[in-house]
TORLUMMI-636397 format. One record per residue: x, y, z of N, C-alpha, C in turn. Coordinates in steps of 0.05 Angstrom, whole numbers, padded with zeros to 5 digits, always signed. Example, Ala and Ser with C-alpha at 12.3 -4.5 7.8 and 13.67 -1.06 7.14 Angstrom:
BEGIN
+00264-00114+00156+00246-00090+00156+00264-00066+00156 +00257-00045+00142+00273-00021+00143+00258+00001+00157 
END
This chain:
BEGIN
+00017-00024+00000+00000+00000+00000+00018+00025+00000 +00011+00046-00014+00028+00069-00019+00031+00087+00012 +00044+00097+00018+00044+00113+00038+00035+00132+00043 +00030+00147+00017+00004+00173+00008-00001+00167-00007 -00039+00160-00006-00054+00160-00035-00057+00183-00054 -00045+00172-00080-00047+00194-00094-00070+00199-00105 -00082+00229-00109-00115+00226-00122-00108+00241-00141 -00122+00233-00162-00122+00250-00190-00154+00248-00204 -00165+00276-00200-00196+00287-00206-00200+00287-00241 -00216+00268-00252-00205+00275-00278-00232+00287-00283 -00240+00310-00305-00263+00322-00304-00288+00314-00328 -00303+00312-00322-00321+00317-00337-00352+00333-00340 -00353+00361-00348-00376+00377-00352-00395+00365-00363 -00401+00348-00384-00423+00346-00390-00447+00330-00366 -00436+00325-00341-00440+00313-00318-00456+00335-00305 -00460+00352-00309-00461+00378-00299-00482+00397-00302 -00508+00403-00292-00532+00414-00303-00529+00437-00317 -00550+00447-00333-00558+00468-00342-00538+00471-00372 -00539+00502-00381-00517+00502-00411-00495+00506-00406 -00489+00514-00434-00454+00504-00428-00440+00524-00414 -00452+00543-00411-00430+00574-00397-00431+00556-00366 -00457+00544-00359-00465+00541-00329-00449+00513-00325 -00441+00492-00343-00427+00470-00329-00400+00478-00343 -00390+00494-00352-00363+00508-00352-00363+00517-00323 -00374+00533-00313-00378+00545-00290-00372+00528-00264 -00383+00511-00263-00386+00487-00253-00360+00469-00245 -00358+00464-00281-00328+00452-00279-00310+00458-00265 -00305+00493-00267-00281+00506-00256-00283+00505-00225 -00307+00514-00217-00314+00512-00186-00301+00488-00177 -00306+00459-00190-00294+00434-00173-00266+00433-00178 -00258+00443-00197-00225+00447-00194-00215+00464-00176 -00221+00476-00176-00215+00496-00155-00220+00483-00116 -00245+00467-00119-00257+00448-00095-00233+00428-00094 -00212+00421-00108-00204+00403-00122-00175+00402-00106 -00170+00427-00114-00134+00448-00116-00149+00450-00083 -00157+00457-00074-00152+00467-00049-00163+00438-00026 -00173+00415-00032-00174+00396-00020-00148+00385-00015 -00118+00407-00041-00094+00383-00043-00098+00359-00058 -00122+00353-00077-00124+00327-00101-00090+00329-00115 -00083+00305-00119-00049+00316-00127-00055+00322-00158 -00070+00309-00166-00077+00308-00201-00106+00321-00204 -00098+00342-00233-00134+00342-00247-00124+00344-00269 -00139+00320-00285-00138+00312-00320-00169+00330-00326 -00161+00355-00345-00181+00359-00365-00189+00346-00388 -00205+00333-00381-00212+00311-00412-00242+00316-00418 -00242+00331-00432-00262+00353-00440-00260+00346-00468 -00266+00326-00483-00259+00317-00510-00271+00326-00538 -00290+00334-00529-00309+00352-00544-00305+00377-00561 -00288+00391-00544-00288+00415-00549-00263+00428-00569 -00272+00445-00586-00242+00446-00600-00222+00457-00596 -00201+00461-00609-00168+00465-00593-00161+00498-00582 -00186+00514-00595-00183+00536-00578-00202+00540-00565 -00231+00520-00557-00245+00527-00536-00232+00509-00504 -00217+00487-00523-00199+00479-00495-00178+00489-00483 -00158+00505-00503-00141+00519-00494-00155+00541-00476 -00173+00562-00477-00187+00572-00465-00197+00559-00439 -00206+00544-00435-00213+00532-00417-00183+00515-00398 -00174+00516-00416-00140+00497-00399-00136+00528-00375 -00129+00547-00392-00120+00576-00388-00133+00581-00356 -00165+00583-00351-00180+00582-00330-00179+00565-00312 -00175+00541-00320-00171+00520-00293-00140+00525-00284 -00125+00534-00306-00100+00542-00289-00096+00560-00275 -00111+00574-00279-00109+00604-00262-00135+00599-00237 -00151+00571-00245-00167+00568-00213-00147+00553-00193 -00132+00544-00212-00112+00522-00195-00093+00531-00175 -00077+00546-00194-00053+00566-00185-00055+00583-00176 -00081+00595-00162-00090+00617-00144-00115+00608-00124 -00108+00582-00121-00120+00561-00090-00110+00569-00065 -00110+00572-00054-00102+00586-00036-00084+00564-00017 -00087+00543-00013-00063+00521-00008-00044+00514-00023 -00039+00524-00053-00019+00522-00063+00001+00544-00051 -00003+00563-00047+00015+00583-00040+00028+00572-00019 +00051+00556-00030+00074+00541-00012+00093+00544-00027 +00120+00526-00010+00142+00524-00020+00146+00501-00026 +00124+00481-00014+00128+00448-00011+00112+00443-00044 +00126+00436-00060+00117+00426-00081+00103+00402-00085 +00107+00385-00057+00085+00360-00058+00057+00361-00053 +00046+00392-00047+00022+00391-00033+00016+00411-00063 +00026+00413-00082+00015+00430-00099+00008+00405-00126 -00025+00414-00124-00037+00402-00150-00033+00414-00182 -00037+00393-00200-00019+00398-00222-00038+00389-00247 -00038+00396-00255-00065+00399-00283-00051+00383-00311 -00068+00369-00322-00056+00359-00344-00084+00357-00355 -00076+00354-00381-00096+00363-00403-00099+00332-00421 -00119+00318-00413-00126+00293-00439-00119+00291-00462 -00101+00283-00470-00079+00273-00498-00075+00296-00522 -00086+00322-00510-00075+00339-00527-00045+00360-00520 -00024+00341-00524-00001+00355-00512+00001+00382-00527 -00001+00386-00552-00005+00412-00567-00008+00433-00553 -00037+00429-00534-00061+00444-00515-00044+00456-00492 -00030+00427-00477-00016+00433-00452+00008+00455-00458 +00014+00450-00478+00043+00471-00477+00032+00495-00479 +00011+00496-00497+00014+00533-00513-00004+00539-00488 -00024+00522-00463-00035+00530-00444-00011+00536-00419 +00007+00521-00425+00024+00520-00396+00017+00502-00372 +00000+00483-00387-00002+00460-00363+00019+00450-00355 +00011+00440-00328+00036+00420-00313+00044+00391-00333 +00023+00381-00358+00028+00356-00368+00010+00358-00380 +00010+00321-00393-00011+00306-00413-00013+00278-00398 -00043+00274-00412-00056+00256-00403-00056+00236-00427 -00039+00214-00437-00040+00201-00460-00059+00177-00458 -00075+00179-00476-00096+00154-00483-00081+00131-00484 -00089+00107-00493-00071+00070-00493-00061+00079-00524 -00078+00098-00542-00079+00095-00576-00057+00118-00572 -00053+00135-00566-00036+00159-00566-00001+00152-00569 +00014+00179-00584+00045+00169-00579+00052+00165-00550 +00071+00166-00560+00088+00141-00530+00100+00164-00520 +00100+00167-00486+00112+00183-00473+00137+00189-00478 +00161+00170-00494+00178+00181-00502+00172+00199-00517 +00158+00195-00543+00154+00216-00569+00157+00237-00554 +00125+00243-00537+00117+00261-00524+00145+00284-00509 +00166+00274-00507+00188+00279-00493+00198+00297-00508 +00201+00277-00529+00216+00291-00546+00201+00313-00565 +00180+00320-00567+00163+00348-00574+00163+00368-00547 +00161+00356-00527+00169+00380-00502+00186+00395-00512 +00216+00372-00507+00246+00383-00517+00244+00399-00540 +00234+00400-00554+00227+00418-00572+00213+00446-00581 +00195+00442-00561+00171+00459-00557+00185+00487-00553 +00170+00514-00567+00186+00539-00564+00165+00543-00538 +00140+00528-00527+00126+00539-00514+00133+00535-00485 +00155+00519-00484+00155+00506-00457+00187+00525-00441 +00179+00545-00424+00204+00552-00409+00230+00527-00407 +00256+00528-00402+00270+00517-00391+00273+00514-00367 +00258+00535-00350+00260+00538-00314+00236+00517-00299 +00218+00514-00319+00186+00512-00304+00204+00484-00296 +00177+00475-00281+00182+00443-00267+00178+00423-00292 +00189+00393-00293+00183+00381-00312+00159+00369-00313 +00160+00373-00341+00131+00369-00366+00124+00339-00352 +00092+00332-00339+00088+00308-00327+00076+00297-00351 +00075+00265-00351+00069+00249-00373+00062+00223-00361 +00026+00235-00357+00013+00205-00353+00005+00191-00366 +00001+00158-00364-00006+00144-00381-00031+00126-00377 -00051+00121-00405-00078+00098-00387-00064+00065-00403 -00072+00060-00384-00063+00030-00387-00087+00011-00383 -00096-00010-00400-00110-00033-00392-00101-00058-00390 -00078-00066-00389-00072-00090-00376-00040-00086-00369 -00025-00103-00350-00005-00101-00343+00023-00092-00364 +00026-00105-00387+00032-00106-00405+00040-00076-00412 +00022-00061-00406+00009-00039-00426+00032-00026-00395 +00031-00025-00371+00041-00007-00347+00068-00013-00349 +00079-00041-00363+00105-00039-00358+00123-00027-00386 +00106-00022-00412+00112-00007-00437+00117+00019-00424 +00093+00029-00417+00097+00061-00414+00116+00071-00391 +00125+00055-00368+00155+00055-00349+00172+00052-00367 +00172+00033-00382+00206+00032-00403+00203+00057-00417 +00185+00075-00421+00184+00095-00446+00181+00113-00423 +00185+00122-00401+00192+00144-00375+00164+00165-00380 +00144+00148-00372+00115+00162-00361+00118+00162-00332 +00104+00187-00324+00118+00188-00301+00093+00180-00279 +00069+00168-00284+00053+00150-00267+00033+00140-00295 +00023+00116-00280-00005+00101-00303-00020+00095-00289 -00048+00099-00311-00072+00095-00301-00078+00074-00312 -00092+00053-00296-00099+00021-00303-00127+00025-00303 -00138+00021-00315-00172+00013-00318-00191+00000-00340 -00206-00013-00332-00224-00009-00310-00218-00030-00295 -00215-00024-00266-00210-00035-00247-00242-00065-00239 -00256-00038-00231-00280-00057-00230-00304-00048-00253 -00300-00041-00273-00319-00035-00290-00324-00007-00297 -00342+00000-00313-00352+00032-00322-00377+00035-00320 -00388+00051-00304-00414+00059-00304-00422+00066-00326 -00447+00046-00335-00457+00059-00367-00443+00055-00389 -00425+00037-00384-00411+00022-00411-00410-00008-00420 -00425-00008-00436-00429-00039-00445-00414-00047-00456 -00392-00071-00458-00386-00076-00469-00348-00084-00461 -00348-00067-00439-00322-00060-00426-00315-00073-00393 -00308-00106-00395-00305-00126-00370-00279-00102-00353 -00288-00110-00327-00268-00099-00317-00249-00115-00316 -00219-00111-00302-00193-00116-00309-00195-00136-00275 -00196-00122-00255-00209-00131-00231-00174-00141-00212 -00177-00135-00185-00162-00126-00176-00132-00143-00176 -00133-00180-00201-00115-00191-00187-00086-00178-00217 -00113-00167-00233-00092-00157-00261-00082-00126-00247 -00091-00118-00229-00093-00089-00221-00054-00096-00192 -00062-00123-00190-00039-00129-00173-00018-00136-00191 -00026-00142-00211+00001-00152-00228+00015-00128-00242 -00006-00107-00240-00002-00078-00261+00027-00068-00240 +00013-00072-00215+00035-00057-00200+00057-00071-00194 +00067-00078-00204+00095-00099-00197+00118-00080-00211 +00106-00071-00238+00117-00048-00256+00131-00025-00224 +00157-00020-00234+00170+00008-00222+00159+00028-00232 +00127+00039-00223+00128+00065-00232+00090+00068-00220 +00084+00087-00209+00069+00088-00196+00037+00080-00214 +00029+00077-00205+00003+00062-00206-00028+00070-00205 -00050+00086-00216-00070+00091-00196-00089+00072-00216 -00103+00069-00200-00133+00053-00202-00155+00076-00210 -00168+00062-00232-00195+00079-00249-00213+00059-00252 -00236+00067-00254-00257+00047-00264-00281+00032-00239 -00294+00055-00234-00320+00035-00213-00304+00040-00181 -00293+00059-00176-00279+00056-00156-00289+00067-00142 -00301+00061-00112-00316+00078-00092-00298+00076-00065 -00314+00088-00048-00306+00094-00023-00304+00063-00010 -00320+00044-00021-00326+00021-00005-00303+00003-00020 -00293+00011-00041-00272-00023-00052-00249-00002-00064 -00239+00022-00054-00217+00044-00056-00195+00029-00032 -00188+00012-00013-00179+00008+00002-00174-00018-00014 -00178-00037-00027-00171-00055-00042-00151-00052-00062 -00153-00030-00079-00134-00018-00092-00108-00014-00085 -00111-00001-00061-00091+00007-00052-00077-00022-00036 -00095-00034-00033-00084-00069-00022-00063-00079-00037 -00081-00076-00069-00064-00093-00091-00047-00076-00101 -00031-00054-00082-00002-00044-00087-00014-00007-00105 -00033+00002-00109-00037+00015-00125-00030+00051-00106 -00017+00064-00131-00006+00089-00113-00032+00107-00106 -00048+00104-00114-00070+00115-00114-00099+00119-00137 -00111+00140-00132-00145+00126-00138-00149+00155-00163 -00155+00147-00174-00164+00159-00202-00198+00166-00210 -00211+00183-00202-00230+00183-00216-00249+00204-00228 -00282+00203-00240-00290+00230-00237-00309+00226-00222 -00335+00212-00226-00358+00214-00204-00355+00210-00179 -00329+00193-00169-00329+00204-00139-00311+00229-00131 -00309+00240-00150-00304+00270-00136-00325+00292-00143 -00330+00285-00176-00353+00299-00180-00382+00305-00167 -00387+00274-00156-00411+00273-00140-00408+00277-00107 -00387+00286-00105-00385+00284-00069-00366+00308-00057 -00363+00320-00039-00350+00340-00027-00323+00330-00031 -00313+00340-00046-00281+00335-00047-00257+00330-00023 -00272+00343-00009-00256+00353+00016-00254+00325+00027 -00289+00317+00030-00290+00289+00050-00272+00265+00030 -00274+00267+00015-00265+00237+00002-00235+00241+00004 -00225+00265+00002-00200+00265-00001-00181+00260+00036 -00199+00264+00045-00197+00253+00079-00204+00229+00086 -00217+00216+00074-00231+00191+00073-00204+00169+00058 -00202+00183+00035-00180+00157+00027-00157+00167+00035 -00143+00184+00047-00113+00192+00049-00113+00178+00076 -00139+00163+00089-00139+00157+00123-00137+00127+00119 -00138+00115+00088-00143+00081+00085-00116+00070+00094 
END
């Protein structure tokens, strides 16, 4: 079991009542609920939208992020860090902390090597984070040889509302973690089988509806206590 669960909030608005100005609205509010609970991760995966209504929107959750009022430290481990769903393009010219690469997406090396490149990316900032989704073990020990710097395994125990998609279930979720390189659990993961995860070696818990649907604050007290 990890010694601090890591949480990473990944978002989704269309979750979210009313039009789109109001679950934009919305969205930003739980990032912000998010950044100041100390969530270590929030993936914008907002897939919908095009590359300058996301950049726009990257731009705002960074500036809800980076002006949380618990970030204002010196301790860099208590500061949450925003990465943007497989559009690395997005993250740079936004200034996110990272990317969020799909299983179909280039390989965190590539991705490296367009950073190193990038006119958008300072030399001083902290380094460019590069997460990876993974569905079977296989897939967590690729993206450690290619220096992602955590993976997401799922579905752990399944997807709400997706037919078609067996979960992976906790003894592939133990084999995922054997891989040197941190670990979180996605997929059907609640308050009641989040302590399992973390059983079968996992650095921490990945999700959206249990942060989306619940006080951020409590869950993030709830599993940092498992």
């Amino acid at each position: 079991m990890a010694d601090r669960c890591l949480l990473y909030y990944i978002t989704d608005r269309s979750q979210f009542r009313g039009d789109e100005r109001a679950r934009r609205r919305a969205l930003l509010a739980k990032v912000v609920e998010a950044a100041r609970a100390r969530v270590d991760y929030i993936q914008l995966r907002e897939k919908d939208l095009s590359t300058r209504e996301l950049e726009m929107l990257a731009r705002d959750a960074l500036t809800a992020v980076r002006g949380s009022t618990p970030l204002r430290t010196e301790n860099r481990e208590l500061r949450t860090r925003l990465l943007i769903n497989s559009r690395t393009d997005v993250a740079l010219a936004a200034g996110a902390d990272g990317v969020h690469l799909r299983a179909d997406d280039l390989s965190p090396r590539e991705v490296r090597s367009v950073v190193q490149l990038s006119a958008h990316r300072p030399p001083t900032t902290d380094p460019f984070l590069v997460a990876a989704s993974c569905h079977a073990a296989a897939d967590v020990f690729r993206v450690k040889s290619e220096k992602a710097d955590f993976a997401v395994f799922a579905p752990v125990f399944g997807k709400r509302g997706t037919a078609g998609t067996p979960p992976a279930g906790l003894a592939a979720l133990r084999e995922a973690c054997r891989a040197k390189i941190s670990v979180l659990a996605l997929g059907g993961v609640t308050m009641e089988n989040a302590a399992s995860c973390l059983e079968a070696g996992a650095a921490g818990i990945a999700a959206i509806r249990l942060f989306q649907e619940n006080k951020i604050e409590d869950v993030v007290r709830a599993l940092r206590a498992l």
